[in-house]
TORPALO-297497 format. One record per residue (C-alpha): chain; x, y, z; residue in one letter. Coordinates in steps of 0.02 Angstrom, whole numbers, plus 50000, padded with zeros to 5 digits. Layout:
A; X; Y; Z; A
...
//
This chain:
A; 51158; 50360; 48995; X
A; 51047; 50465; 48898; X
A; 50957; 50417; 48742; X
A; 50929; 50492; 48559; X
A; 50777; 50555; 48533; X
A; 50757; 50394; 48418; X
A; 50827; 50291; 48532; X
A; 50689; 50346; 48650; X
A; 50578; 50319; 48517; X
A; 50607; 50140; 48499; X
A; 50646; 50098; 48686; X
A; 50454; 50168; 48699; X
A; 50395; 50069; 48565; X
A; 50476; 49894; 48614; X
A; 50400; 49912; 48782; X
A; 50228; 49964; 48747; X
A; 50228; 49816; 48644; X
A; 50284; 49710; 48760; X
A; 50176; 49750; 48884; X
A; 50028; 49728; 48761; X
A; 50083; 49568; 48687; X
A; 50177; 49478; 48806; X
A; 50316; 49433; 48650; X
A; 50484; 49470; 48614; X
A; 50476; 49630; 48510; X
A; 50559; 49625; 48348; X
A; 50624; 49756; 48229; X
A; 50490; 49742; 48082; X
A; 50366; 49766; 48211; X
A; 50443; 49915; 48265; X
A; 50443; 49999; 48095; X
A; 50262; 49970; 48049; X
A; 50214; 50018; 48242; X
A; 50287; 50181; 48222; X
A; 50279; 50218; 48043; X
A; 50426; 50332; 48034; X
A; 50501; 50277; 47873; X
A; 50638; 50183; 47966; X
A; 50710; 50009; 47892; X
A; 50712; 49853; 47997; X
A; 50890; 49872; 47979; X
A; 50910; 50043; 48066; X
A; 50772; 50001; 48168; X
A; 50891; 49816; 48223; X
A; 51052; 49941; 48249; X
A; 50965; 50049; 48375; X
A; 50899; 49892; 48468; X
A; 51063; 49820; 48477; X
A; 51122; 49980; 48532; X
A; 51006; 49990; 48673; X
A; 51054; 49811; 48725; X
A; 51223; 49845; 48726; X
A; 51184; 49998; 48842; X
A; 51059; 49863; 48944; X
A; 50900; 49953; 48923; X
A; 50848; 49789; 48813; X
A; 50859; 49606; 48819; X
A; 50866; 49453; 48695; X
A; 50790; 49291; 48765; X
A; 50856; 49189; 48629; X
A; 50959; 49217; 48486; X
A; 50825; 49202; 48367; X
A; 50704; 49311; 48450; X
A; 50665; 49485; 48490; X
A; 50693; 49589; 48627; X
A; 50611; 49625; 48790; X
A; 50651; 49759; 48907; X
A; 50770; 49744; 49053; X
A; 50733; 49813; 49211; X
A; 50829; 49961; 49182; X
A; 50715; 49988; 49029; X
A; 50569; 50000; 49107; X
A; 50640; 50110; 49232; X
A; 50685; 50234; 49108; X
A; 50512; 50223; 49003; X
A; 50439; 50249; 49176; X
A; 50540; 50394; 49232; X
A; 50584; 50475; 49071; X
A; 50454; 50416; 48925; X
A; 50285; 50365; 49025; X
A; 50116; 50470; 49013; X
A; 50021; 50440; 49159; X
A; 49845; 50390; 49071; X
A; 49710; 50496; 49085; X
A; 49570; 50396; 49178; X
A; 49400; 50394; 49088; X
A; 49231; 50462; 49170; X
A; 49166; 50286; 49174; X
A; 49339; 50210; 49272; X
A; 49330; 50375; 49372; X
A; 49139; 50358; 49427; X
A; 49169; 50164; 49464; X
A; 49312; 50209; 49573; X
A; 49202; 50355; 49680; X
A; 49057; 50210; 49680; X
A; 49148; 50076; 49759; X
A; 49215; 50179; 49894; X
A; 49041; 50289; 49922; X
A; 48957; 50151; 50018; X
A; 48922; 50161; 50212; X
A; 49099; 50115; 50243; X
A; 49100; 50154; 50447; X
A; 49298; 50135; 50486; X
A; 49459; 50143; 50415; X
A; 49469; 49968; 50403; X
A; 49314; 49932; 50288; X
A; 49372; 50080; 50166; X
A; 49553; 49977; 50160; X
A; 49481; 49830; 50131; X
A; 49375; 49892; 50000; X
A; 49506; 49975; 49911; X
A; 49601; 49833; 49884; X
A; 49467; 49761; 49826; X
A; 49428; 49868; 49676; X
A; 49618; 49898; 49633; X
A; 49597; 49701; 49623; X
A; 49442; 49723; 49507; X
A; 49486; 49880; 49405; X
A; 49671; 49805; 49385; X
A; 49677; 49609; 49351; X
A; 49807; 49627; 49476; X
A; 49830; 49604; 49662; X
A; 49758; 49741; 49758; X
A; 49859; 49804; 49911; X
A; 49806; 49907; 50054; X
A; 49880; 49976; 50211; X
A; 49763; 50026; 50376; X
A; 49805; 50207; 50435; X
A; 49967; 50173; 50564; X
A; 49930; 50197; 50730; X
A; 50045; 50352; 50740; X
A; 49906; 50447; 50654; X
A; 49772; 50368; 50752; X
A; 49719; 50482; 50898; X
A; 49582; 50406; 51052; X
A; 49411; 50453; 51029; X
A; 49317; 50379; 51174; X
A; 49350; 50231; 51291; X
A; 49256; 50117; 51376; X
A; 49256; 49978; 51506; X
A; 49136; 49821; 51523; X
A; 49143; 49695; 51684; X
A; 49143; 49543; 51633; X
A; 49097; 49462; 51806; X
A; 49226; 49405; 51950; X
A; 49391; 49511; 51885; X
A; 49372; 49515; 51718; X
A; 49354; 49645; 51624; X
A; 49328; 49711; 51454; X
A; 49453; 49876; 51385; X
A; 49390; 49955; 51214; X
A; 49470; 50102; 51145; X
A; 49406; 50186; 50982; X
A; 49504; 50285; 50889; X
A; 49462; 50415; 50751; X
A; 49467; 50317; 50614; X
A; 49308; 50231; 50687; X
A; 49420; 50068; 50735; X
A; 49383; 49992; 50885; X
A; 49540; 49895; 50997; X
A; 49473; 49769; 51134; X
A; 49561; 49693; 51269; X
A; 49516; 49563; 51379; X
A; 49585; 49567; 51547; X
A; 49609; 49531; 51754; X
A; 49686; 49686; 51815; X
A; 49834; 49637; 51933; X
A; 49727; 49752; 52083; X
A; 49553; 49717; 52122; X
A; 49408; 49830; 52058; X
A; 49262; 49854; 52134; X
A; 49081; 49860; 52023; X
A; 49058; 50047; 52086; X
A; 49213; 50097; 52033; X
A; 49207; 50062; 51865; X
A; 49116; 50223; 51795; X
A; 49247; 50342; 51886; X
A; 49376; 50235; 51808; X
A; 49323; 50262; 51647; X
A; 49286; 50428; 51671; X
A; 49464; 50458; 51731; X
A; 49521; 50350; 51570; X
A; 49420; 50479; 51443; X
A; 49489; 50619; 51532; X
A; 49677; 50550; 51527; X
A; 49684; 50479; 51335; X
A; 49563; 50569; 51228; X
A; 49650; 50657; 51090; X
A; 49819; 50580; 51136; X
A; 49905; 50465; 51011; X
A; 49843; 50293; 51009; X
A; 50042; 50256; 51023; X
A; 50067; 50373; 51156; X
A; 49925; 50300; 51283; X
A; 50054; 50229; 51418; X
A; 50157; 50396; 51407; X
A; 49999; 50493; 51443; X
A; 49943; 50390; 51577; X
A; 50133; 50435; 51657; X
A; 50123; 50619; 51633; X
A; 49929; 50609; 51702; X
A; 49982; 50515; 51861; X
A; 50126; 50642; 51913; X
A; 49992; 50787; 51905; X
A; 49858; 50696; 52048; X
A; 49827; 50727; 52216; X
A; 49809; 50552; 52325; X
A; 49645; 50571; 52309; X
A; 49636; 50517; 52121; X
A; 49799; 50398; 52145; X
A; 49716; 50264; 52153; X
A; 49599; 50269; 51990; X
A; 49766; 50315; 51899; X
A; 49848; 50132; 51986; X
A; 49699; 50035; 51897; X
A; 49712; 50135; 51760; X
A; 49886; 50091; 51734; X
A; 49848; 49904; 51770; X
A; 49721; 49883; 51623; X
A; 49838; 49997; 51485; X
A; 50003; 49894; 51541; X
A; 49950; 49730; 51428; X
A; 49911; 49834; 51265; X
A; 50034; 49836; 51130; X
A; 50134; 49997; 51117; X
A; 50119; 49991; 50941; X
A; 49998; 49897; 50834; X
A; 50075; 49848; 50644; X
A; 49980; 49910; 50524; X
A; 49839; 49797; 50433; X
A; 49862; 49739; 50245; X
A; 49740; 49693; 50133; X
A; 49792; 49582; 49980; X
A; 49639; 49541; 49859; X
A; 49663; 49476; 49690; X
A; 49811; 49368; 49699; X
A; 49731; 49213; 49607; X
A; 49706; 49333; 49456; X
A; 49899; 49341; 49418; X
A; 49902; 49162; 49372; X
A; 49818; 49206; 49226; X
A; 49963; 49289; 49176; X
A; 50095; 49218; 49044; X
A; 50243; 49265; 49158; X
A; 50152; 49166; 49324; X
A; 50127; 49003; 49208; X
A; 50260; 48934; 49284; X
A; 50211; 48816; 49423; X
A; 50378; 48857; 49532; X
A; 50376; 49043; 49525; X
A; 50172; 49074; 49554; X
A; 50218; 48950; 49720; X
A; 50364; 49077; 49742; X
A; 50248; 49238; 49719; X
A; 50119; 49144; 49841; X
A; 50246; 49125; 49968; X
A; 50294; 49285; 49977; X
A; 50112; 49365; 49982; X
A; 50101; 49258; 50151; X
A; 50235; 49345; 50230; X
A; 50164; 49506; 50291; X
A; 50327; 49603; 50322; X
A; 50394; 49582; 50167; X
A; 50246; 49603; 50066; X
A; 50226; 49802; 50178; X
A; 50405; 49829; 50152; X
A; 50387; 49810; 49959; X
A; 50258; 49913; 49952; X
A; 50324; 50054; 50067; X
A; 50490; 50027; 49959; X
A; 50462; 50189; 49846; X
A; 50454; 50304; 49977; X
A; 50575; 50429; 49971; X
A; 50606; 50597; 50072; X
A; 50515; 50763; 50016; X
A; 50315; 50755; 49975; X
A; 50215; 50607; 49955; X
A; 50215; 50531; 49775; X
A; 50157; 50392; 49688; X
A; 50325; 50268; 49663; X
A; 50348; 50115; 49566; X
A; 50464; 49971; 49617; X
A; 50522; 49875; 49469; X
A; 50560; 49700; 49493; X
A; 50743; 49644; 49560; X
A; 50778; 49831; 49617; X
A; 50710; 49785; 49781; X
A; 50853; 49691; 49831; X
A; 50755; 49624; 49995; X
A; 50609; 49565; 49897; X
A; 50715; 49442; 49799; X
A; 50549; 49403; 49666; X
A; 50636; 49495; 49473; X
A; 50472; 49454; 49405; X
A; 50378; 49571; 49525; X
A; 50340; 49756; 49508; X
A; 50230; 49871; 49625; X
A; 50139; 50048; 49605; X
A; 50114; 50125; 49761; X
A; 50036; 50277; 49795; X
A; 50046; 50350; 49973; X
A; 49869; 50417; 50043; X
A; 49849; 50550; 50162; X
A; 49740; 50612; 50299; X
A; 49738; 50851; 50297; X
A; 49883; 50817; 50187; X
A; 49990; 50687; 50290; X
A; 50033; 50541; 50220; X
A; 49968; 50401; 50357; X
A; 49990; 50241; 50246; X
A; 49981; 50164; 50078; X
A; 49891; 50092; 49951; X
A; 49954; 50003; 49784; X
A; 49949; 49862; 49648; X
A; 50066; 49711; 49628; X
A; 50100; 49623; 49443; X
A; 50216; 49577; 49326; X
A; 50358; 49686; 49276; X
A; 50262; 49699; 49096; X
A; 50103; 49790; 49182; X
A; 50022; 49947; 49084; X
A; 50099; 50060; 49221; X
A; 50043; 50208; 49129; X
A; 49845; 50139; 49147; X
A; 49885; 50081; 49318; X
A; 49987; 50235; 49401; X
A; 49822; 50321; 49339; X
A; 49709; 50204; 49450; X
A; 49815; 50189; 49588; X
A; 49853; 50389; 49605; X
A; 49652; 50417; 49596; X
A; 49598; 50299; 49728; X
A; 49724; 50362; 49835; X
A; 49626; 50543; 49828; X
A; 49457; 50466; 49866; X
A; 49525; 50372; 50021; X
A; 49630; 50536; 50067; X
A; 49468; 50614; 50068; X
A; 49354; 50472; 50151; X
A; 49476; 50448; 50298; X
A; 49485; 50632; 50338; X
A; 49315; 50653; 50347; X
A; 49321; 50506; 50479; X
A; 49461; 50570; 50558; X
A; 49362; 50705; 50594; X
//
């Protein structure tokens, strides 16, 4: 449907209002927000127009009106400003992310740290997948009798460490041709392609080198063909504070959810959409499989030479300042876009 320029007007006023009061919004309010000249009673009309059209919502019959989910999704698509951040929010942001941070995983972690601190909300974070993750160098430790240690680092600085008793017995001598071989065979090939490249290496030896490619195969066999993603949460505690988390049943509800992983990742992944990487929000009930109406997310994808390799994002109430918060969430995802590529590389 699309709105009067008045109706616009209003539907921009009621939720900006909202979202700064936490209160129904009611129509003299309205008219000395905007200070148009309207009445209360044209001012009551077009609300009641808009709730008839489902943009708004009346809690009780008494009170004022709130917006509906489909309100907020058409102030955020249609009426929003994305805020411009201010030097001081901009230089905290580059501050907390300009420490030593060594690999991918600290800068995550930190990130959703400081969307935590420069949000009230909960801060979420995604580690780079391992599709994007190319080996850097491996190496290989004896442990003593047949055990042995694997550790492959990648270059996003991560390190992945196996423990393990290859199925074929390897000799102390041999373990500096094997990794050798190893470094040869995997480095710059896809951290989820490591098996595959093992394959393709083996059909191009001579007997000769058979037999390193046999332990090599041994010791790869028992790691995971594809790692899931990390996710860091920080900042949960701080949406009890909230009026809309007051309620003891839904905060245990919210809780819940934040404990299961998949759920929490596909919520946050739920904006994406074909075409080039964009900052999306997810406003409460429209993710069907999240099944929390209260809930909303900003996401923001972040990149690594301009491909998007995981995201980052904030999780609230459906009345969050999304204008304030697209703005912090879009400008942390350029700083760690830029850390991460100059680890990458």
């Amino acid at each position: 449907m699309e709105l009067s320029e008045r109706e616009q007007l209003i539907l921009h006023a009621v939720v900006h209002t909202y979202i700064t009061t936490a209160e129904p919004v009611g129509s003299r309010t309205i008219v000395k927000r905007l200070g148009l000249g309207l009445s209360p009673a044209t001012v009551r009309n077009v609300m009641a127009d808009l709730e008839e059209a489902g943009y708004l919502e009346q809690v009780h019959t008494s009170s004022g009106r709130v917006p509906t989910n489909r309100g907020y999704r058409y102030y955020v698509d249609y009426l929003m400003r994305v805020q411009e951040l201010t030097i001081a929010e901009r230089n905290r942001i580059e501050r907390e992310l300009s420490e030593k941070l060594n690999d991918a995983d600290e800068v995550m972690r930190q990130t959703s740290h400081l969307l935590a601190l420069a949000t009230h909300h909960a801060g979420i974070a995604e580690s780079p997948r391992d599709t994007a993750a190319v080996v850097r160098n491996v190496e290989i430790m004896s442990l003593g009798g047949s055990r042995f240690a694997l550790l492959i680092a990648d270059n996003y600085g991560r390190l992945k460490s196996l423990l393990m008793s290859p199925s074929v017995s390897i000799a102390e001598t041999d373990v500096a041709p094997l990794r050798n071989f190893l470094n040869e065979a995997l480095r710059g090939v896809s951290v989820n392609n490591i098996h595959e490249a093992i394959a393709s290496r083996i059909a191009q030896l001579t007997d000769e080198y058979r037999r390193l490619a046999v332990w090599a195969v041994s010791m790869v066999s028992t790691l995971p063909r594809e790692k899931a993603p990390e996710l860091y949460l920080e900042g949960a505690e701080q949406l009890m504070e909230l009026p809309e988390f007051r309620d003891i049943n839904r905060i245990k509800e919210v809780f819940a959810f934040f404990g299961e992983r998949d759920r929490l990742l596909e919520l946050l992944r739920a904006g994406i959409q074909d075409g080039p990487p964009k900052t999306t929000v997810v406003i409460g009930g429209e993710n069907t499989g999240c099944g929390l109406e209260e809930v909303s997310v900003i996401a923001s994808p972040y990149c690594v030479d301009e491909e998007p390799v995981g995201m980052i994002g904030v999780l609230g109430p459906r009345r969050m300042p999304y204008s304030h918060l697209t703005a912090v969430v879009e400008y942390t995802a350029g700083i760690v876009s830029r850390l991460l590529t100059r680890l990458a590389r």
